[in-house]
C-alpha positions as CSV (number, residue, x, y, z in Angstrom):
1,X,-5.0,8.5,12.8
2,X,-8.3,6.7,13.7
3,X,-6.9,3.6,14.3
4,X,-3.9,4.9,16.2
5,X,-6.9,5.8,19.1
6,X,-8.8,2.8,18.6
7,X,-5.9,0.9,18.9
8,X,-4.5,3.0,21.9
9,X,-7.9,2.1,23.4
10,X,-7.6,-1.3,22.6
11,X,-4.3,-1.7,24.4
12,X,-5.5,0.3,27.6
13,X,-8.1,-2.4,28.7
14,X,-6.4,-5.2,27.3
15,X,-8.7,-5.9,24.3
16,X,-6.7,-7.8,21.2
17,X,-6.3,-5.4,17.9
18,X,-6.3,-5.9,14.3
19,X,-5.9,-4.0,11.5
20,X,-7.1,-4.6,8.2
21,X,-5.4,-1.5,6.6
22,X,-3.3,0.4,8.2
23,X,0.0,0.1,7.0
24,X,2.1,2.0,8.8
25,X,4.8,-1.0,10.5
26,X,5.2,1.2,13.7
27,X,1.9,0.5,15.1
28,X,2.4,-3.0,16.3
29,X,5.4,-1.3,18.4
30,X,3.4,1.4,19.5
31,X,0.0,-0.4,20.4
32,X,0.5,-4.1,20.0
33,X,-1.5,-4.0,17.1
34,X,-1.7,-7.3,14.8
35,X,-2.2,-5.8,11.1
36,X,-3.4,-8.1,8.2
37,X,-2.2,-6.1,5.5
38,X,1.6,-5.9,4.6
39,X,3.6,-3.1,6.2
40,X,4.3,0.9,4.4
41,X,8.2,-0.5,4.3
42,X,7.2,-3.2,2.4
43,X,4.9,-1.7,-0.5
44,X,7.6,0.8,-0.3
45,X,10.6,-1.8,-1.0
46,X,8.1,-3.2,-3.9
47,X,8.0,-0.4,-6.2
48,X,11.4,0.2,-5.6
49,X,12.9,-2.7,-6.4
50,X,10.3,-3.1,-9.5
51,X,11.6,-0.1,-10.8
52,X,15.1,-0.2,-10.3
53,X,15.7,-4.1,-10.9
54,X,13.0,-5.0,-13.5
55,X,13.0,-1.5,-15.5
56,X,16.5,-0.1,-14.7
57,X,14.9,3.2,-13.8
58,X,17.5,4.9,-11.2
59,X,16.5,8.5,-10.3
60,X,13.2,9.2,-8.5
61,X,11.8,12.4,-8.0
62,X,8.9,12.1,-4.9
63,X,5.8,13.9,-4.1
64,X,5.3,13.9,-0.3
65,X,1.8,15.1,1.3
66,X,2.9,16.5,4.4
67,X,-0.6,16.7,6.0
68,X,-1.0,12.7,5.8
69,X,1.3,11.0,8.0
70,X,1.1,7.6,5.7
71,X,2.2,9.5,2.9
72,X,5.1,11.1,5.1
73,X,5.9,7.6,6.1
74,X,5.8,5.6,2.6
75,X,7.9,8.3,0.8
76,X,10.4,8.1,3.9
77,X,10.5,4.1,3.1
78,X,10.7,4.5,-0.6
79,X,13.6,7.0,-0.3
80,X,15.5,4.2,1.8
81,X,14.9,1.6,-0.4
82,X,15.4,3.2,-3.5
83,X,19.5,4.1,-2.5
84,X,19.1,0.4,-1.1
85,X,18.6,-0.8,-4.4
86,X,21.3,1.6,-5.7
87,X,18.7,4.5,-7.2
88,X,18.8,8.0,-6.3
89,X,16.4,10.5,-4.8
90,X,17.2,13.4,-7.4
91,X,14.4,15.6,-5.0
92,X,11.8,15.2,-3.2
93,X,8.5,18.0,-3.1
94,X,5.4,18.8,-1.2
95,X,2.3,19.6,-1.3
96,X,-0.8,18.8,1.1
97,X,-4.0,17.1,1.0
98,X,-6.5,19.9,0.2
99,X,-4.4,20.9,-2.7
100,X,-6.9,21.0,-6.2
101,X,-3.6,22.5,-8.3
102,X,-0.1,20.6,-9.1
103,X,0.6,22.8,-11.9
104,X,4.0,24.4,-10.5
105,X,4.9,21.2,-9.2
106,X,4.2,19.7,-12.6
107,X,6.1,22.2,-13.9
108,X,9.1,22.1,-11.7
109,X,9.1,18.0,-12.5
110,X,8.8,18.8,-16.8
111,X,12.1,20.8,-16.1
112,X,14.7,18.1,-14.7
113,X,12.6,15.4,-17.4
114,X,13.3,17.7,-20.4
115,X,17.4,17.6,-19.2
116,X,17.1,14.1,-19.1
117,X,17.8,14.2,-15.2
118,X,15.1,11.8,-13.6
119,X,13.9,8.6,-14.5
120,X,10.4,8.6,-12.7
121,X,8.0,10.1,-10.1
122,X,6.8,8.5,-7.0
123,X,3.6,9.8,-5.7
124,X,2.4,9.2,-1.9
125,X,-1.1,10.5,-2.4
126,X,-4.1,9.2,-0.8
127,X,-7.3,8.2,-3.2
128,X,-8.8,11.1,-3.6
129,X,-5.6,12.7,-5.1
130,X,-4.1,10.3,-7.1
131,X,-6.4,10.6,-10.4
132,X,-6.3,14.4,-10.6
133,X,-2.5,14.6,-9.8
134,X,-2.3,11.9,-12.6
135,X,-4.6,14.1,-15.0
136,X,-2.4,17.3,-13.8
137,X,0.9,15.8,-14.3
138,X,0.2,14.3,-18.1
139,X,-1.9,17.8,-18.9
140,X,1.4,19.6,-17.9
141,X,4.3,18.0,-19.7
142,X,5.3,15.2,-17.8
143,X,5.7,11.8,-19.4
144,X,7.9,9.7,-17.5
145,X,6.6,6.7,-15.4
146,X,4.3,7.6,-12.3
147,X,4.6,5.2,-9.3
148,X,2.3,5.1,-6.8
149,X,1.3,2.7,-3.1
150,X,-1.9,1.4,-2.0
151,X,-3.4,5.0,-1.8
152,X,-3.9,4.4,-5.9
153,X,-6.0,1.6,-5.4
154,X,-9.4,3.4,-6.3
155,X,-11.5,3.7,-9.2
156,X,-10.9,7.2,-8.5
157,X,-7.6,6.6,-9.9
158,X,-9.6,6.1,-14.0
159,X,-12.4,8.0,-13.0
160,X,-10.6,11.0,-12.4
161,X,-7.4,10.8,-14.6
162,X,-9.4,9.1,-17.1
163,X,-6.7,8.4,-20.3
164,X,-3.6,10.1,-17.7
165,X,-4.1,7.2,-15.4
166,X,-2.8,4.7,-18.5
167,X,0.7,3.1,-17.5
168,X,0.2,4.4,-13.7
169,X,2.3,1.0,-11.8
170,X,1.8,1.1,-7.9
171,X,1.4,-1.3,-4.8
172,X,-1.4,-3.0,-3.1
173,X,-2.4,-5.9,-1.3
174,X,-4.1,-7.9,-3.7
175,X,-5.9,-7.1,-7.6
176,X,-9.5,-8.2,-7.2
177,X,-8.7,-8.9,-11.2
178,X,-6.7,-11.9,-10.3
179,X,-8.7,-15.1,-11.6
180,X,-7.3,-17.5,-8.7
181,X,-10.6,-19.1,-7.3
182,X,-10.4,-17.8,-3.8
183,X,-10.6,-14.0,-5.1
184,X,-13.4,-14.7,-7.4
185,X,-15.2,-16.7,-5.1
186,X,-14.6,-13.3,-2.8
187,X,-16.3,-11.0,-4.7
188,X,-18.8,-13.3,-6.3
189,X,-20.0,-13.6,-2.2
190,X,-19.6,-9.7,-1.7
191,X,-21.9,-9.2,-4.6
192,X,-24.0,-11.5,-3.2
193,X,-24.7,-9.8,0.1
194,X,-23.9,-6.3,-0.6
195,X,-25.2,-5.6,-4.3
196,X,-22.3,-4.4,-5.7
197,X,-18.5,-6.0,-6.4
198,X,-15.7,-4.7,-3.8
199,X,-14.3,-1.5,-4.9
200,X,-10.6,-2.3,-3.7
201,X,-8.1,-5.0,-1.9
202,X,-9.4,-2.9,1.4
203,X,-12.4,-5.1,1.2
204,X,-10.6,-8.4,0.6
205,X,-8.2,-7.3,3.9
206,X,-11.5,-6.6,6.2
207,X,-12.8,-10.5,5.3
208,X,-8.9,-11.5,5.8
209,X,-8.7,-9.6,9.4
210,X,-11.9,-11.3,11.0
211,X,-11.2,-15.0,9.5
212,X,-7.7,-14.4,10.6
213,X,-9.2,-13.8,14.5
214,X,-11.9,-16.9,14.0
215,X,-8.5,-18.8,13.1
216,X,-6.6,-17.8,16.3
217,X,-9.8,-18.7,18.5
218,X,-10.1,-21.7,16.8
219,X,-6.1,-22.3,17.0
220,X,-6.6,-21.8,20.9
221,X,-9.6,-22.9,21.9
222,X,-10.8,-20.2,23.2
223,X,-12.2,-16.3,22.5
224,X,-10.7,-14.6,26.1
225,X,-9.2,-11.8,25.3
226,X,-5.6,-12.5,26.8
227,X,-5.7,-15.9,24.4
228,X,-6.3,-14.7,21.1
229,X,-2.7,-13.1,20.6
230,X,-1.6,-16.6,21.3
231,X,-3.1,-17.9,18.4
232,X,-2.6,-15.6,16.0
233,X,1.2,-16.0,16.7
234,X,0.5,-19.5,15.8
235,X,-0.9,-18.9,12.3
236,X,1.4,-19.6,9.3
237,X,0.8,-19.9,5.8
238,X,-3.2,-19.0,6.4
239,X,-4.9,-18.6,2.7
240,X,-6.5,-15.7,2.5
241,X,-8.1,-13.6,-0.3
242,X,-5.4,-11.0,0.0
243,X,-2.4,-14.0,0.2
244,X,-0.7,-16.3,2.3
245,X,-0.6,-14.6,5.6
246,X,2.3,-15.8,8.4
247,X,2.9,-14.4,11.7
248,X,6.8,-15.5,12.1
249,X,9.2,-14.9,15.0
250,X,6.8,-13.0,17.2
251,X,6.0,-10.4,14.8
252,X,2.5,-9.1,14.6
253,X,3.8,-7.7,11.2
254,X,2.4,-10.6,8.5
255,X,5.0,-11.9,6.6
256,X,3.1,-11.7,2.7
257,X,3.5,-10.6,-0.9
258,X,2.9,-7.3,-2.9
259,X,1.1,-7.3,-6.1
260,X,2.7,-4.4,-8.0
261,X,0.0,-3.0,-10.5
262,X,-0.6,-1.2,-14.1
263,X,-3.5,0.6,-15.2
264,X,-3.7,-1.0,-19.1
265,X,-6.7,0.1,-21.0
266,X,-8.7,1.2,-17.9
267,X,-8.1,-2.2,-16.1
268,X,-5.7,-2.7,-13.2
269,X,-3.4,-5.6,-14.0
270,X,-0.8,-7.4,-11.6
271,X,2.3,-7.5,-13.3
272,X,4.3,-8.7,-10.6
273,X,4.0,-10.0,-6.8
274,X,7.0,-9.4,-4.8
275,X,8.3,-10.2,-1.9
276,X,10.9,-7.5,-1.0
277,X,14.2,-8.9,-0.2
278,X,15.2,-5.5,1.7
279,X,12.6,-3.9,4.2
280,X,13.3,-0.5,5.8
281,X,13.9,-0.4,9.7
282,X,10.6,1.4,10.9
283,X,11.8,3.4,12.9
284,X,12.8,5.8,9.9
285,X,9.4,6.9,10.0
286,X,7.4,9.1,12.3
């Protein structure tokens, strides 16, 4: 929401835009936006080919907050590619953002599991909700696989659930876990100046979103507004901390990976990066 008026203000007097982390793939159509982060479509595609091709796990149930248009979007992308990869949605419910009880949801979900009629739940939730509808779910019954996107990517996902959150698998941009130098060097430097290690890949995206501006000044020479989109359509294969970032075919969309996490004994651990070989059309989306 707050970006969607920055970035219509942005556009109005001509200013260049980038966003660190908002995910939705429509804004680059809507306000000429660059993003830094991967599109909703493509965390989307992520978990549902992890599931489907790497755990033969079919039939999705989802759990759509329908007073957060990301979470309206992502479950609208997950639903596409899930019957792309040849799953099923077996039903989809809703709740909204103020919500402090899931029970009856919980419930309905315990229902279809005990008849052996879903395989998992996807949950588009932003942070705050993710550990207590964890907690919630696992307190009620439920004990088949919880999915989740980059919404999960909080301590507030342990904090909260505390042992619920075990075995939770969902998307985000990068695990701040991963020992490759350029991410420890990251928060080593964030410690540094702040006091305190980066709570989340949101971090790592803000650094990646200004270097990736220096590199299209430096690509062109030049910081006037009307010649930094020019060089960021120039920049391909850029090494950032949240991965190899390309801008290909006039897309302000950056072509990159998504690390697909599980919460083992407390920690979040990258199972698997994926680059989705099917991405929904955005348009599927509001």
């Amino acid at each position: 929401h707050w970006v969607n008026i920055a970035a219509s203000m942005a556009k109005e007097y001509g200013v260049p835009f980038m966003t660190p982390g908002a995910t939705h793939p429509r804004i680059p159509e809507r306000f000429g936006a660059w993003l830094a982060c991967f599109g909703d479509n493509a965390q989307a595609s992520a978990i549902a080919e992890y599931a489907v091709k790497d755990l033969g796990l079919k039939r999705g149930v989802i759990w759509v907050d329908t007073a957060v248009d990301f979470s309206v979007a992502v479950c609208a992308f997950f639903a596409d590619a899930l019957k792309h990869y040849g799953g099923e949605v077996v039903y989809e419910d809703y709740f909204e953002v103020t919500w402090k009880d899931f029970s009856a949801m919980a419930a309905r979900l315990k229902e279809y599991q005990d008849r052996g009629e879903v395989d998992f739940v996807y949950v588009g939730a932003i942070p705050d909700n993710c550990g207590l509808i964890a907690k919630q779910l696992r307190d009620n019954g439920v004990t088949i696989p919880m999915y989740g996107e980059d919404g999960f990517d909080t301590p507030l996902l342990v904090e909260t659930g505390g042992a619920a959150a075990e075995g939770v698998i969902f998307a985000t941009h990068v695990s701040l876990e991963d020992p490759s130098p350029i991410i420890q060097q990251f928060k080593a430097d964030y410690q540094a100046m702040f006091g305190n290690p980066p709570e989340n890949a949101f971090a790592a995206l803000g650094y990646d979103a200004v270097k990736l501006v220096a590199k299209a000044i430096e690509l062109v020479g030049s910081d006037a507004p009307e010649k930094i989109p020019e060089g960021l359509a120039q920049i391909k294969d850029f090494q950032g901390v949240s991965g190899t970032i390309s801008y290909e075919g006039g897309s302000k969309l950056p072509n990159k990976s998504v690390s697909v996490i599980e919460v083992k004994d407390g920690k979040f651990v990258t199972v698997k990066q994926i680059a989705p070989e099917y991405l929904s059309d955005p348009t599927i989306a509001k």
